[in-house]
C-alpha positions in Angstrom: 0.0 0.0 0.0 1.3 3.8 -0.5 -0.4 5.8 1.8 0.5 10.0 1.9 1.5 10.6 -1.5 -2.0 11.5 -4.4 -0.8 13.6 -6.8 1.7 15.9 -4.6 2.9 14.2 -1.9 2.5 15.5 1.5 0.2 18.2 0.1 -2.4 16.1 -1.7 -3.3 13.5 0.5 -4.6 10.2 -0.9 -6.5 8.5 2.2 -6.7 4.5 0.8 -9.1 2.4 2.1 -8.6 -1.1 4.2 -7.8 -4.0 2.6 -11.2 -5.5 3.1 -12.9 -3.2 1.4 -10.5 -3.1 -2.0 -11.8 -4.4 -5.2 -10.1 -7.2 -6.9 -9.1 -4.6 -9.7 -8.9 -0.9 -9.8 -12.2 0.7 -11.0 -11.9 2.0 -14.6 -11.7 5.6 -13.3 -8.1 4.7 -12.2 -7.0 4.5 -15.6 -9.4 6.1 -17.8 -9.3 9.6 -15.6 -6.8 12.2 -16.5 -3.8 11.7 -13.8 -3.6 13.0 -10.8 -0.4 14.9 -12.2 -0.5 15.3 -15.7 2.8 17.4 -16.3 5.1 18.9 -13.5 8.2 21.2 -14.1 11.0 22.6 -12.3 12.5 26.4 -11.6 15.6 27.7 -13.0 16.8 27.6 -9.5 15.5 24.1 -8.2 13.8 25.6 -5.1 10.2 24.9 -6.7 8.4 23.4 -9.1 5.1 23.3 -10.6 2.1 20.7 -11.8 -1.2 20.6 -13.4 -2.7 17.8 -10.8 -6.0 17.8 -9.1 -6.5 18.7 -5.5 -10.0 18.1 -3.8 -11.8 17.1 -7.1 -10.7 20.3 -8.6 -8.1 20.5 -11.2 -5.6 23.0 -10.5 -1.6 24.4 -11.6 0.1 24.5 -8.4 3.4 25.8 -7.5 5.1 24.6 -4.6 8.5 24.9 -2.4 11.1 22.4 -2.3 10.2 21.3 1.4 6.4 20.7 -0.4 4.9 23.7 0.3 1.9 24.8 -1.9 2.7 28.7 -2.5 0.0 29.3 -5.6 -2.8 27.5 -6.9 -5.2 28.7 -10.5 -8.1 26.6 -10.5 -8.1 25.9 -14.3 -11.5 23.4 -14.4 -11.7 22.0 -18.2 -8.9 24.1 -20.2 -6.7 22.0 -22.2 -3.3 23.1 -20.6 -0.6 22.0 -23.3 3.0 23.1 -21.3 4.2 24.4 -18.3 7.2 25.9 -18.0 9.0 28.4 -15.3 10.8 31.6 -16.7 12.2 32.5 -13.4 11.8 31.3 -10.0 8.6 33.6 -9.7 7.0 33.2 -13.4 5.2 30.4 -14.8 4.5 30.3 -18.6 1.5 28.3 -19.2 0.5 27.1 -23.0 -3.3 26.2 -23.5 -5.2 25.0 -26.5 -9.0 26.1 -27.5 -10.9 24.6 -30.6 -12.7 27.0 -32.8 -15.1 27.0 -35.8 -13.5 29.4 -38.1 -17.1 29.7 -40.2 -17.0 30.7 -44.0 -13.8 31.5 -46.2 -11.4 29.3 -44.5 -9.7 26.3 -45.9 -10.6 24.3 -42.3 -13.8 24.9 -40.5 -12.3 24.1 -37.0 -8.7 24.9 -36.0 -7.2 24.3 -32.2 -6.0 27.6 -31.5 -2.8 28.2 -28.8 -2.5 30.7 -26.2 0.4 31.7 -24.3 -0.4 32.6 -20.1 1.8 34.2 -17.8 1.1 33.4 -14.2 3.4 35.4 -11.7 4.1 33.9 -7.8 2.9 37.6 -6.6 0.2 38.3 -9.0 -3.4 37.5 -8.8 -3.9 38.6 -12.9 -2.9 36.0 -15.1 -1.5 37.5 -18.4 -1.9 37.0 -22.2 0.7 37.1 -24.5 -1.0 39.7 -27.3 -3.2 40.8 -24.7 -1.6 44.2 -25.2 -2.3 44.9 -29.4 -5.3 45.4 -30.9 -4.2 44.6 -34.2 -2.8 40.9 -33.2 -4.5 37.9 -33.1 -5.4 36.8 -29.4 -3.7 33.4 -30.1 0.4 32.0 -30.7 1.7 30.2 -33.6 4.8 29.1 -32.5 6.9 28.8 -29.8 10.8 29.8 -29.8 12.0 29.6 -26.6 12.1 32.1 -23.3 16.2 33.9 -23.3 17.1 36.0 -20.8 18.0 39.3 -22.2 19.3 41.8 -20.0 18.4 40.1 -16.8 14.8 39.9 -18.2 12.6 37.1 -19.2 11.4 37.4 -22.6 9.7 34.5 -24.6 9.7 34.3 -28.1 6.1 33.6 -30.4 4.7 33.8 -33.9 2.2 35.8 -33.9 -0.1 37.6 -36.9 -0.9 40.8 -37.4 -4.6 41.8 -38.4 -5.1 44.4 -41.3 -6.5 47.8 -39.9 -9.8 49.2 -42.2 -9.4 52.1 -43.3 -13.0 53.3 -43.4 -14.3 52.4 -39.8 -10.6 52.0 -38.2 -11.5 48.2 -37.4 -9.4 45.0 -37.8 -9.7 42.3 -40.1 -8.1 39.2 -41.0 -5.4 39.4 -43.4 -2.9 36.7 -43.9 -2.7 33.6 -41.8 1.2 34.1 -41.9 3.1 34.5 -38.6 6.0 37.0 -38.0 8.5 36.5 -34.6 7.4 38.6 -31.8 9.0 38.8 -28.3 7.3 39.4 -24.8 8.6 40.7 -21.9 6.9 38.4 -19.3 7.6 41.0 -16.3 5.4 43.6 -18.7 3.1 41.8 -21.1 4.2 43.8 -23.8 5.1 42.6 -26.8 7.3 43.9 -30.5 7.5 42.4 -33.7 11.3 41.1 -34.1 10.9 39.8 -37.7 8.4 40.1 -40.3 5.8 37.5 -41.9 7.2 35.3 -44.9 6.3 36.2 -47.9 2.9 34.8 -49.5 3.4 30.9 -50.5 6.1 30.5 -47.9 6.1 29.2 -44.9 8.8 31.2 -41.9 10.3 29.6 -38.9 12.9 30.9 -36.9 16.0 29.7 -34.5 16.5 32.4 -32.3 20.1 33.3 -30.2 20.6 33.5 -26.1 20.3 37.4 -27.0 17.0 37.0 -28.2 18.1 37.9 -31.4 16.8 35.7 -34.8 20.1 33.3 -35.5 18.7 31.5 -38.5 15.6 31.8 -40.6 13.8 29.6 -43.3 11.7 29.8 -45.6 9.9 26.8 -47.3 7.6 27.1 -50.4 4.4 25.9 -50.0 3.7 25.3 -53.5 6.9 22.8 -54.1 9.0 22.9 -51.3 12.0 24.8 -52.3 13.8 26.4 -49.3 15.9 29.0 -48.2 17.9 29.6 -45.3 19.2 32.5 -44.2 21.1 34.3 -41.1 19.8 37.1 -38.6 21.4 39.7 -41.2 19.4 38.3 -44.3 22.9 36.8 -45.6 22.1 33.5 -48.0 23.9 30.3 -45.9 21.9 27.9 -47.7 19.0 26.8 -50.3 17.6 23.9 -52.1 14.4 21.9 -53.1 12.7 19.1 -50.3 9.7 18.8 -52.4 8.3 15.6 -49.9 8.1 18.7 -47.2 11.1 17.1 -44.7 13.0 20.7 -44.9 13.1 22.5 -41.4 15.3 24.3 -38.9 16.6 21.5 -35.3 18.7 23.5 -33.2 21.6 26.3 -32.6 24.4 24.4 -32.6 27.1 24.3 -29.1 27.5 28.0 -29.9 25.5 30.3 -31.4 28.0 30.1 -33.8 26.5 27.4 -36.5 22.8 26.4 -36.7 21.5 22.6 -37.7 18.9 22.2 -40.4 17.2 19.1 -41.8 16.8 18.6 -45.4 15.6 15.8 -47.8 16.4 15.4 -51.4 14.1 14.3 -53.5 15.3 10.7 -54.0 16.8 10.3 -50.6 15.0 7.9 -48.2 15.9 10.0 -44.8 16.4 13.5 -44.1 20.1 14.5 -43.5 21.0 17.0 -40.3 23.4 19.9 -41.7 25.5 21.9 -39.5 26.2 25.1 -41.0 28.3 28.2 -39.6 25.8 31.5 -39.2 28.4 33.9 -40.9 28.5 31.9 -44.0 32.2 31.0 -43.9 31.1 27.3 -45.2 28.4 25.0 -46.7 28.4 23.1 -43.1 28.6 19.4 -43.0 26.6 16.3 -42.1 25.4 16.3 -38.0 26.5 13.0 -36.1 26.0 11.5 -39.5 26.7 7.9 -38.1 23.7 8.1 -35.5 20.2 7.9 -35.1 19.4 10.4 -33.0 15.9 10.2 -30.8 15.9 13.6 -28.9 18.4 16.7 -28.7 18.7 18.6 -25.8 19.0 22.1 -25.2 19.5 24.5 -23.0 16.3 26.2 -21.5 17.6 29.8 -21.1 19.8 29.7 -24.3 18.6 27.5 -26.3 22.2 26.1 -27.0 22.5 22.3 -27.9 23.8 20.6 -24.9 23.0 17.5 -25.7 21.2 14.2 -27.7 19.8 10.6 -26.8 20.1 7.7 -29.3 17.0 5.4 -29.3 17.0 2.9 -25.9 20.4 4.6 -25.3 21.6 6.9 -22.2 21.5 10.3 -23.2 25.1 12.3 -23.9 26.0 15.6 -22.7 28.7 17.4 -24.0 29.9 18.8 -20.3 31.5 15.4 -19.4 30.3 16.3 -16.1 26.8 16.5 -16.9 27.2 13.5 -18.8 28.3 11.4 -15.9 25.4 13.1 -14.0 22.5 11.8 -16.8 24.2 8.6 -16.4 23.7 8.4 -12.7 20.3 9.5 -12.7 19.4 6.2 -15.4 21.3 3.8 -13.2 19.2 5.0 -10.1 16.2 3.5 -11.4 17.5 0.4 -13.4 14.4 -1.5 -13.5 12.0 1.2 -14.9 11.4 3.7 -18.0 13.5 7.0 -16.2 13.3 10.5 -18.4 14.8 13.5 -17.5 11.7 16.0 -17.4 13.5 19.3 -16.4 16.8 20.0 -14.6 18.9 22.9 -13.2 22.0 24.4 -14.5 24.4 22.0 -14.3 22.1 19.4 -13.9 22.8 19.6 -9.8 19.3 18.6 -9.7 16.7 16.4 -12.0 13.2 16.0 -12.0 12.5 12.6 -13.1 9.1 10.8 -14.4 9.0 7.0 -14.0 6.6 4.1 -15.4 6.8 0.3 -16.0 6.5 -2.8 -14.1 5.1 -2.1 -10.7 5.0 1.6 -11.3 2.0 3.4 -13.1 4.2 6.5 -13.1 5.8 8.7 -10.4 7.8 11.9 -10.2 11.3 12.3 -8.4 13.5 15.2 -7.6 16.6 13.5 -8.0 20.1 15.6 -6.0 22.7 15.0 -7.7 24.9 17.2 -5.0 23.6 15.9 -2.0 23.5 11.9 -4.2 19.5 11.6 -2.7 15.9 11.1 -4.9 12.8 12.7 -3.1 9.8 11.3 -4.6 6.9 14.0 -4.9 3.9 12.6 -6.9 2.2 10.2 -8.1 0.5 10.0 -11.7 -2.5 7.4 -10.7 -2.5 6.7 -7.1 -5.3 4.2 -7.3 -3.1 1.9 -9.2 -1.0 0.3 -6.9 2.1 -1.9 -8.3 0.9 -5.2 -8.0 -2.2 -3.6 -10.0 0.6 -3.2 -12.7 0.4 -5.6 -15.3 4.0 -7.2 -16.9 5.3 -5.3 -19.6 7.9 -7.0 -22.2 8.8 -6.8 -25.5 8.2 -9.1 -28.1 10.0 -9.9 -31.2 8.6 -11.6 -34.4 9.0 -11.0 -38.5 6.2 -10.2 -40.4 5.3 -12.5 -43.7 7.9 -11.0 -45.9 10.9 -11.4 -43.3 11.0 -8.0 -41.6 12.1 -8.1 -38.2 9.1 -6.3 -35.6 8.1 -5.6 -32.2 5.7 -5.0 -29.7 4.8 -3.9 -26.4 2.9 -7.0 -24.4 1.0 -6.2 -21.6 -0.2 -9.4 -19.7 -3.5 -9.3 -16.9 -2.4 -9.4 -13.0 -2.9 -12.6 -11.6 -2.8 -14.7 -14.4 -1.4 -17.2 -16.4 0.2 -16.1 -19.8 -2.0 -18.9 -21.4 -4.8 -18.6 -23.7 -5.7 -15.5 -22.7 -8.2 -13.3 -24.8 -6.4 -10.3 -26.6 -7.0 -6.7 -27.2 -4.4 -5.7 -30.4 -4.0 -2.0 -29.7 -2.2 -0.9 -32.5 -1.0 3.3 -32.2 -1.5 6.1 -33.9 0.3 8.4 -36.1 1.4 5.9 -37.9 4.9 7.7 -37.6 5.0 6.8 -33.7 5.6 4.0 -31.6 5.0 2.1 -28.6 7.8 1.2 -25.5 8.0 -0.9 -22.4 6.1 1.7 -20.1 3.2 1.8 -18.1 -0.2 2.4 -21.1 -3.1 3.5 -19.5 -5.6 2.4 -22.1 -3.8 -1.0 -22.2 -3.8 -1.4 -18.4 -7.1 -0.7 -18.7 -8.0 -3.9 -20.7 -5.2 -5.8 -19.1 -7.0 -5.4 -15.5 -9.9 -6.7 -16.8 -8.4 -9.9 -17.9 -7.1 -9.3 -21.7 -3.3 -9.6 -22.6 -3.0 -6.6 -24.4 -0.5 -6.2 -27.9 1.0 -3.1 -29.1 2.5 -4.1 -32.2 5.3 -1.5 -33.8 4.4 -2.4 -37.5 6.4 -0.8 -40.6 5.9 2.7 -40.8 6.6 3.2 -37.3 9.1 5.4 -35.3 11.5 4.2 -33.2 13.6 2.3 -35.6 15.5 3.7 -38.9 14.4 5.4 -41.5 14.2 2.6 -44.0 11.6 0.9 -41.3 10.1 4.0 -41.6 9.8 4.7 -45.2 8.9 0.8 -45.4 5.3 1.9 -44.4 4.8 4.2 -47.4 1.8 3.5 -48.9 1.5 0.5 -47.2 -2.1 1.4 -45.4 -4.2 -1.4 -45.3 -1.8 -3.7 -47.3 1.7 -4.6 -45.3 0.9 -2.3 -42.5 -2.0 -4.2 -41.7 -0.5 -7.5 -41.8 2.4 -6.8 -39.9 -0.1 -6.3 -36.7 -2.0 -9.8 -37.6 1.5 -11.3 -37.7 1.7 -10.0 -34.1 -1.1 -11.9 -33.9 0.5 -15.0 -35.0 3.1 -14.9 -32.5 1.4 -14.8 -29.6 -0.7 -17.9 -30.6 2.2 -19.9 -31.8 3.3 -19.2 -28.4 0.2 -20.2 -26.3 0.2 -16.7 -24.7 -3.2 -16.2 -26.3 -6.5 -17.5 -27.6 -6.3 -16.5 -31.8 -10.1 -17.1 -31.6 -10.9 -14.7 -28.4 -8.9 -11.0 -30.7 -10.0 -8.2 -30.7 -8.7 -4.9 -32.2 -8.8 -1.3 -31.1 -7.1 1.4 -31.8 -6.8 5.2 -31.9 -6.2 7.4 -35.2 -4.2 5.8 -37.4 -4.8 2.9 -34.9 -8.6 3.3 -35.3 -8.1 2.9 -38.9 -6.4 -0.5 -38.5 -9.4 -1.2 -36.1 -12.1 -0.6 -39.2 -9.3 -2.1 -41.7 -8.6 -5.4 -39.3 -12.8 -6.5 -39.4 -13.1 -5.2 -43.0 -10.0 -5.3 -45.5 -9.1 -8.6 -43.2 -11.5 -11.2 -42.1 -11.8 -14.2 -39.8 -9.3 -12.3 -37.6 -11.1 -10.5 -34.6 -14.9 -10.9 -32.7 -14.8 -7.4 -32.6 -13.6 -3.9 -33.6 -13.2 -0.5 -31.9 -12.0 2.9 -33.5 -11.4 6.2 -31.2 -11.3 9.3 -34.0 -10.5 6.4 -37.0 -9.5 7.3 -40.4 -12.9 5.4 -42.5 -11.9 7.0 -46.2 -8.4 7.2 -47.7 -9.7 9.8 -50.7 -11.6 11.8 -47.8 -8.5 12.3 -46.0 -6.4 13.1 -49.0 -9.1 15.8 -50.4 -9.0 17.7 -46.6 -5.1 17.8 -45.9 -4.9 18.8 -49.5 -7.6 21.8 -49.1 -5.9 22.6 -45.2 -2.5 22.7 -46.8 -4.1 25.6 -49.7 -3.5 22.5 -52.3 0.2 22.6 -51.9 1.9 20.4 -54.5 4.1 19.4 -52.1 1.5 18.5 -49.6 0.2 16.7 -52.1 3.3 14.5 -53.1 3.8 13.8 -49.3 0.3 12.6 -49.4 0.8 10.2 -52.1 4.0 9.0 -50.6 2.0 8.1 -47.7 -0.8 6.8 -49.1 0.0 4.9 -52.1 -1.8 5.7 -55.7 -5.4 7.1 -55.0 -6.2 4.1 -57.6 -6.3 2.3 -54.6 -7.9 4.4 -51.8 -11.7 2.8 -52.3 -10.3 -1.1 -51.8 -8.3 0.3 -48.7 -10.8 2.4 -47.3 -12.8 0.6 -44.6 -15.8 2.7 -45.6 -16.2 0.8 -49.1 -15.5 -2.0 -47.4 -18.2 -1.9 -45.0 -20.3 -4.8 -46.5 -17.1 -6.7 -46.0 -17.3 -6.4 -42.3 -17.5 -10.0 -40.2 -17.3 -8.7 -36.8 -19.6 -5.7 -34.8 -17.7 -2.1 -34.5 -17.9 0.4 -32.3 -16.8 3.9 -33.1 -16.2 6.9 -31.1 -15.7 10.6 -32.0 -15.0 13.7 -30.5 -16.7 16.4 -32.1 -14.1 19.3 -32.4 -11.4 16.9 -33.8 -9.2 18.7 -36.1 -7.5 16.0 -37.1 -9.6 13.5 -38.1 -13.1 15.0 -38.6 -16.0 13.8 -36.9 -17.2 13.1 -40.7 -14.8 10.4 -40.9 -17.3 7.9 -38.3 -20.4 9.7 -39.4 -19.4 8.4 -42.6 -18.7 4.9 -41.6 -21.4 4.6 -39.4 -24.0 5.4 -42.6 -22.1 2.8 -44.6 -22.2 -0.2 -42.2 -25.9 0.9 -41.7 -26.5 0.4 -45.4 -24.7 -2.8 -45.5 -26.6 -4.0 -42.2 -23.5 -4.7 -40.5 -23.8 -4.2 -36.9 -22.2 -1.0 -35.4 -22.5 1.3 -32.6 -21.5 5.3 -32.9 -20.7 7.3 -29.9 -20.5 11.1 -30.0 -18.0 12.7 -27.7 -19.5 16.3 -27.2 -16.9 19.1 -27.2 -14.1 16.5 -27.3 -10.9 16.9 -29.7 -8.5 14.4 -31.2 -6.2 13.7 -27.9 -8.6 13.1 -25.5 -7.8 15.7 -23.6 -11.0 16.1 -21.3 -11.5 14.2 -18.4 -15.5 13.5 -18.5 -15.1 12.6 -22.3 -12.0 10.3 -22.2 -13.9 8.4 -19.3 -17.0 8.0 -21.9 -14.9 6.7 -24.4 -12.7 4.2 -21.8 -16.4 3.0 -20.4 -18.0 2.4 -24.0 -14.5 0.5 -25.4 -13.9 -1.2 -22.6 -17.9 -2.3 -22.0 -17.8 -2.8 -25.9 -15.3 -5.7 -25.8 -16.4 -7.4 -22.9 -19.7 -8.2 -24.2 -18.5 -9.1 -27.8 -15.0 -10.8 -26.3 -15.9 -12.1 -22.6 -12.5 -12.2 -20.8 -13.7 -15.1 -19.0 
């Protein structure tokens, strides 16, 4: 039992009940409820830190002391708080998200909108970044960092500029093209630092630990030709990524050179240039030999003081902080550690945990005094022997290609026989690793193994696994998660009559594809915000993108030849379907719109084909709502027991 520690230890206080009373399984709310801390960050200094957690039933951003005392607290109720991060000691930046109909004349009809909130220790106002122009959007489009100029906090946005009338003095929209502003986060005032592209480009910016622009580029939408230049306009670089991979990575050690990623046109991976900013020389290939997973850089600078291959530790620079990143992966062997936020120096961590036995905690890890504090919990109602086993599992698909997945296997059972829930991910360009799931604890409490296959396509692995999934939706892709399937039979860990699939995006589109393109697979399907229509999704990204050839040509990368979109699209497949579905929307997805189940729904209708279709009011494409993300856990999880009994 853990007893004193819900979502901030010592402050949040998580009473558990007697072992008599407990329930042989966590309810559903354990997993299906946003956590109890759902992001936490550190201060420049160490002394404090932050979290969006929920205190009393109401969901709050709290600041509190080293010694866990709770010095602020914004009740935030339902807003979709995207980042925290401190500025100084006494500043919090906050980063939300709001979904909006944009009405008639734009090429989307809803777009999720970012705001930018300053919350100061000794304030009661919180600010808003914009708050102060007229003329400016209330919303940022882009983020670029927070430098300390002068002793002063600025933070660094794109932000567009509305076009004045000139016969009633009004503003109107103009051009959805951002230019760089800064604001100072002591004042709330903001200034342009550099203008908007021009029209059929798209702008993005590196900016210095002056707070001066470093590097810009700017891509074509129309074909992808790019062009990189420095702070003073001087050329460093240009050329033609017409798939859309150009784009700036980092400042370099110094702010000195600047890395960029480009892809030729023929090339199957992108290529990481270093290139001096004064334009001395063309630059040459970054790490060229490694496969990097995540850079790191430093928060006040934004200099590169680091990078992480894939499963690897990471490696600083500093040769001290090195052999402090290392000590902080060795102090928690057995589980998934990741550096969250540090100080300078990395004296101190803040660490995030999650695997076997742990459903996810925080840490404070001293690297001075050599001692972890632990300070939060992510689901406190999930105790570790709630946890069920995590492992990989290897297998090759039908034509040879080596895979993986994540297995997640039911507490208190045998790994024999046991009815399955394939949870393939979203994206596709992601992938799943040995760390705690909710959703597939979810069904693994309940009695279902639980497989997260990593099929071609995904991230994780090199780029030739990567481009390996081109065009490969519902044809190889597919397979490569039925071949999971395979394994786990071959191996008497399940029941290949007792499947299910369910999935998520891209993984709700396997879902629909795994009862309709395949058959005699699974007893039933789910879909959470599923792709139904290849040729619908191609004709929206192409009209979002302002039909951008280039967008385009990614598209059909991706895709395949819209000769075939009708036989892989589930939704012309509907007649096809030998097992009941279940799909569930939220209806302010901007991703994947609402249309997409609507659509599917009709079709299986028509075909008679049994199906269920549940609306998530005011929900988007991540879930992020706690009362709608329940609905969907309760209707998914309900959904498969009745059509695949785990018993």
């Amino acid at each position: 039992m853990r007893f004193g520690v819900s979502a901030l230890a010592a402050v949040l206080v998580a009473v558990c009940p007697p072992l008599a009373t407990l329930q042989a399984a966590p309810p559903l709310e354990a997993y299906g409820e946003l956590p109890a801390v759902e992001e936490m960050v550190l201060s420049p200094s160490g002394n404090r830190f932050a979290a969006v957690t929920t205190l009393e039933g109401k969901r709050i951003i709290a600041i509190l002391s080293a010694d866990m005392r709770l010095l602020k607290r914004l009740e935030i109720g339902d807003i979709k708080v995207r980042s925290i991060e401190f500025a100084t000691d006494d500043l919090l930046l906050i980063r939300r998200s709001m979904t909006q109909d944009l009405g008639f004349g734009f090429a989307q009809d809803k777009y999720e909108f970012y705001q930018a909130l300053t919350l100061p220790l000794d304030a009661t106002e919180v600010g808003v970044a914009f708050g102060d122009r007229a003329e400016m959007i209330n919303a940022t489009f882009g983020y670029y960092g927070i430098r300390m100029v002068g002793g002063y906090p600025k933070a660094y946005y794109g932000g567009i500029k509305l076009r004045k009338e000139s016969f009633n003095g009004g503003y109107v929209f103009d051009h959805g093209r951002p230019g760089l502003y800064e604001i100072d986060l002591l004042t709330n005032k903001s200034r342009e630092v550099d203008g908007a592209a021009p029209e059929g480009f798209d702008r993005e910016w590196l900016v210095g630990p002056d707070g001066t622009v470093v590097a810009r580029l700017d891509v074509s939408d129309a074909d992808g030709d790019w062009i990189l230049r420095n702070g003073a306009d001087t050329l460093l670089a240009r050329g033609d990524s017409h798939n859309g991979a150009a784009g700036l990575v980092s400042i370099g050690r110094t702010a000195e050179t600047v890395i960029f990623s480009a892809r030729a046109p023929e090339a199957i991976e992108s290529r990481w240039i270093e290139i001096p900013v004064d334009g001395s020389s063309e630059g040459a290939e970054f790490l060229p030999d490694i496969d990097i997973a995540k850079l790191y850089g430093d928060r006040r600078t934004g200099l590169l003081v680091g990078y992480r291959e894939e499963d690897k530790d990471p490696i600083f620079f500093d040769p001290s902080e090195g052999t402090r990143a290392a000590a902080v992966r060795k102090a928690f062997p057995k589980l998934n550690p990741a550096m969250i936020d540090w100080t300078s120096g990395l004296d101190q961590v803040l660490v995030g945990t999650n695997g076997n036995g742990d459903s996810g905690s925080y840490y404070i890890v001293d690297l001075v005094a050599k001692r972890a504090n632990s300070i939060g919990l992510e689901r406190p109602a999930i105790e570790p022997e709630d946890v069920g086993a995590i492992s990989t599992v290897t297998y090759a698909a039908q034509d040879g290609l080596e895979m993986d997945g994540i297995l997640t296997l039911p507490p208190g059972r045998e790994a024999r026989n046991l009815p399955l829930v394939m949870l393939p991910h979203g994206g596709p360009a992601g992938h799943d690793v040995a760390g705690f799931d909710w959703w597939a604890q979810a069904f693994a409490s309940r009695g279902y193994a639980v497989f997260q296959p990593n099929f071609r396509g995904s991230t994780g692995r090199d780029a030739e696994f990567r481009r390996a999934g081109d065009g490969e939706w519902g044809g190889k892709m597919q397979t490569d998660i039925s071949d999971g399937l395979a394994k786990l039979a071959a191996e008497g860990i399940v029941d290949p009559k007792r499947a299910c699939i369910v999935g998520a995006s891209y993984g709700g589109y396997a879902a629909l594809a795994g009862v309709t393109l395949q058959n005699g697979l699974y007893r039933c399907a789910a879909a959470v915000a599923g792709v139904s229509d290849l040729s619908l999704l191609n004709r929206i990204e192409r009209r979002e993108s302002g039909h951008s050839r280039m967008a385009a040509r990614s598209l059909k990368e991706q895709l395949g030849p819209s000769s075939e979109f009708r036989a892989r699209s589930p939704r012309f497949q509907a007649d096809k379907a030998d097992a009941p579905i279940l799909l569930v929307h939220g209806r302010d997805d901007t991703v994947v719109p609402f249309t997409h189940s609507e659509k599917m729904a009709d079709a299986l209708k028509d075909a008679g084909k049994p199906y269920q279709l549940v609306e998530l009011a005011g929900e988007d494409h991540w879930l992020s709502l706690g009362a709608t993300r329940m609905a969907m856990l309760n209707a998914v999880v309900g959904f498969v027991e009745k059509h695949n009994p785990p018993d």
